[in-house]
C-alpha positions as CSV (number, residue, x, y, z in Angstrom):
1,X,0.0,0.0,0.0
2,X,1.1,3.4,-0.5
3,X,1.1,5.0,3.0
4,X,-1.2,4.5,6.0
5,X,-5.3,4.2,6.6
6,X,-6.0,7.2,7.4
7,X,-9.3,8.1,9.2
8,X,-11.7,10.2,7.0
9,X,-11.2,13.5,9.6
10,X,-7.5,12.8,8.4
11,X,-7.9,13.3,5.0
12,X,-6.1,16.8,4.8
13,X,-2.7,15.0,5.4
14,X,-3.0,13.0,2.3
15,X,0.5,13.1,0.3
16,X,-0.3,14.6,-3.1
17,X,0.0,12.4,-6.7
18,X,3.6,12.2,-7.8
19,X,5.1,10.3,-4.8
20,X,5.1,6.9,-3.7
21,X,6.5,5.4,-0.4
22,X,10.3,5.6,0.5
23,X,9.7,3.7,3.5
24,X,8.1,3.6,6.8
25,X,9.4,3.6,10.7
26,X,8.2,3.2,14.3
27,X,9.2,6.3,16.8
28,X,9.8,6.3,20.3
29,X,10.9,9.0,21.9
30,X,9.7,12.3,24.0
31,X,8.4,15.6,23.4
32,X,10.5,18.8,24.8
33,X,8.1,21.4,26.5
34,X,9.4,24.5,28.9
35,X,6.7,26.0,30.7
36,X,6.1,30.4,30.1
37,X,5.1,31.8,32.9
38,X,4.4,34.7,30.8
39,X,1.8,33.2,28.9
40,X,1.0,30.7,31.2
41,X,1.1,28.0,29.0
42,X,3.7,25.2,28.1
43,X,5.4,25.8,24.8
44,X,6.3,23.0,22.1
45,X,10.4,22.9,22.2
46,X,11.7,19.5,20.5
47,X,10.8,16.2,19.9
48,X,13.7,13.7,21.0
49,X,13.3,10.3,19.5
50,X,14.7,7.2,18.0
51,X,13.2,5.7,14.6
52,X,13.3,1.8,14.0
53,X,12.6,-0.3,11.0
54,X,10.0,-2.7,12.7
55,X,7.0,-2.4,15.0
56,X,8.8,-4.0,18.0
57,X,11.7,-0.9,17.9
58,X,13.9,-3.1,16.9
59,X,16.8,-2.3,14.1
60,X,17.5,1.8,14.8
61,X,17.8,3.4,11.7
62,X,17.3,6.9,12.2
63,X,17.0,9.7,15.3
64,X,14.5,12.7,15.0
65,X,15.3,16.0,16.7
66,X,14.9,19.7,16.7
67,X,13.9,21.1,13.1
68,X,12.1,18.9,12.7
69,X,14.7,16.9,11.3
70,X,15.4,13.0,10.6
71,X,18.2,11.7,10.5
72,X,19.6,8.2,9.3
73,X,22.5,6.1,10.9
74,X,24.5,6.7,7.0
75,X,24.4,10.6,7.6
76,X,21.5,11.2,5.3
77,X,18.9,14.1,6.5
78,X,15.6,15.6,5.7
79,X,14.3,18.5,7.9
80,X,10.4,19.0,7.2
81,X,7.9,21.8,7.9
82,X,4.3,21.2,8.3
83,X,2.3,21.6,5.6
84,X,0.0,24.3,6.1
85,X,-3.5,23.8,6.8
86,X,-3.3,19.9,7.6
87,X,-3.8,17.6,10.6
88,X,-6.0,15.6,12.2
89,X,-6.5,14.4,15.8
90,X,-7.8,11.2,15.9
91,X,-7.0,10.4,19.5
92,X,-7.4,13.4,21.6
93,X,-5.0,12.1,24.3
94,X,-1.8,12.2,21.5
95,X,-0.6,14.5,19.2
96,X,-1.7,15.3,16.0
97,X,-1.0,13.5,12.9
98,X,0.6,15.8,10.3
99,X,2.2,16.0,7.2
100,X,5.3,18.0,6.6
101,X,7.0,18.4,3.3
102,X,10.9,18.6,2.8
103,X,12.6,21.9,3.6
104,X,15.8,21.0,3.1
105,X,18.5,17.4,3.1
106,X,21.9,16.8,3.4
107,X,23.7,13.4,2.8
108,X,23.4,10.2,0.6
109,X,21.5,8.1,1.7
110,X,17.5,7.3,2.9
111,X,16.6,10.6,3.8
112,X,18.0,12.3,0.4
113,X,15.3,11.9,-1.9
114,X,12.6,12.7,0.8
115,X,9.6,15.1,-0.4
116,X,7.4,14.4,2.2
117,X,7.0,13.0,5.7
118,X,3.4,11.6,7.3
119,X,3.1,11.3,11.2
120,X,0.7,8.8,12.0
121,X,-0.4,6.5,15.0
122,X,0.4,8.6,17.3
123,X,0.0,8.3,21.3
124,X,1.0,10.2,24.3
125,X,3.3,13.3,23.4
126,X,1.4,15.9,24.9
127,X,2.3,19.1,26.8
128,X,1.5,18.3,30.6
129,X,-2.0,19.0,31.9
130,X,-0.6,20.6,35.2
131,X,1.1,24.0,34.7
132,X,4.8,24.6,35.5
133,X,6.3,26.2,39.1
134,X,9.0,28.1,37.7
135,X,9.2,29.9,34.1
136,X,11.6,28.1,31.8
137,X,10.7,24.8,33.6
138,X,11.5,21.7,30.8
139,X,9.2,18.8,30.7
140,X,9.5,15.7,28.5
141,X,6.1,14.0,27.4
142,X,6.7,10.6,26.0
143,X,5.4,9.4,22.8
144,X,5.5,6.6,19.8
145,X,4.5,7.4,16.2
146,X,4.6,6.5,12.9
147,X,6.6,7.9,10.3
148,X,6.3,7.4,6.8
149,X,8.6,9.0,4.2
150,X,7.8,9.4,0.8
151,X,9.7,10.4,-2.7
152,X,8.7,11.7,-6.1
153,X,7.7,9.2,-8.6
154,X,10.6,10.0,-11.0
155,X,13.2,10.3,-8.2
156,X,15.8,7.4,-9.6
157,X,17.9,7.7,-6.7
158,X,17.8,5.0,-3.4
């Protein structure tokens, strides 16, 4: 199949005709917030997380950090930004799913011919539901995900 099942509310983070699957990974990992006392609120700072090739995060192929970016074990990187106007939240006690779209890579290798990524299957990853002491408090919110990466139909490289 080309991609996930995605719910009908989730249609808006459908990848556009023209590219196929790359390849698909399991995350694990934890979401970065720092609490601002200013606005009271906890703000989004990083996700932190480690990218396997099967379902039982087993095989590491790939880390996911601040950018967003991916990057694989070879060197290889895509950093994405979400494509405006999409994402869904099919379980409201996890974090959206989304679909970002290649900003920029660096390296040979898996993450080279990326155009776009899909975050699916999400759970946990949420900012906490208590608010902070101090200002500039850091909290880490663990989560798992899906992440599939596709390139353009015509793209003849690996």
């Amino acid at each position: 199949t080309n991609g996930p099942e995605l719910p009908e509310q989730c249609s808006s983070i459908r990848v556009e005709e023209g590219n196929k699957l790359a390849f698909h990974t399991y995350a694990r990992g934890v979401q970065i917030y720092r609490w601002n006392g200013v606005t009271a609120k906890w703000d989004f700072v990083a996700p932190v997380a480690s990218l396997f090739a099967e379902e039982n995060y087993h095989g590491e192929v790939a880390t996911h950090y601040v950018g967003p970016t991916w990057e694989s074990k070879s060197g290889s990187k895509v950093e994405g930004r979400r494509v405006l106007g999409t994402g869904c939240q099919p379980d409201p006690t996890a974090v959206a799913w989304l679909l970002l779209s290649k900003f920029r890579t660096e390296g040979n290798g898996i993450f080279s011919s990326v155009t776009f990524i899909q975050r699916v299957n999400t759970t946990g990853g949420l900012p906490p539901a208590e608010p902070g002491l101090v200002d500039g408090e850091m909290k880490e919110s663990y989560y798992t995900a899906e992440y599939y990466f596709y390139k353009a139909e015509n793209s003849n490289s690996n």
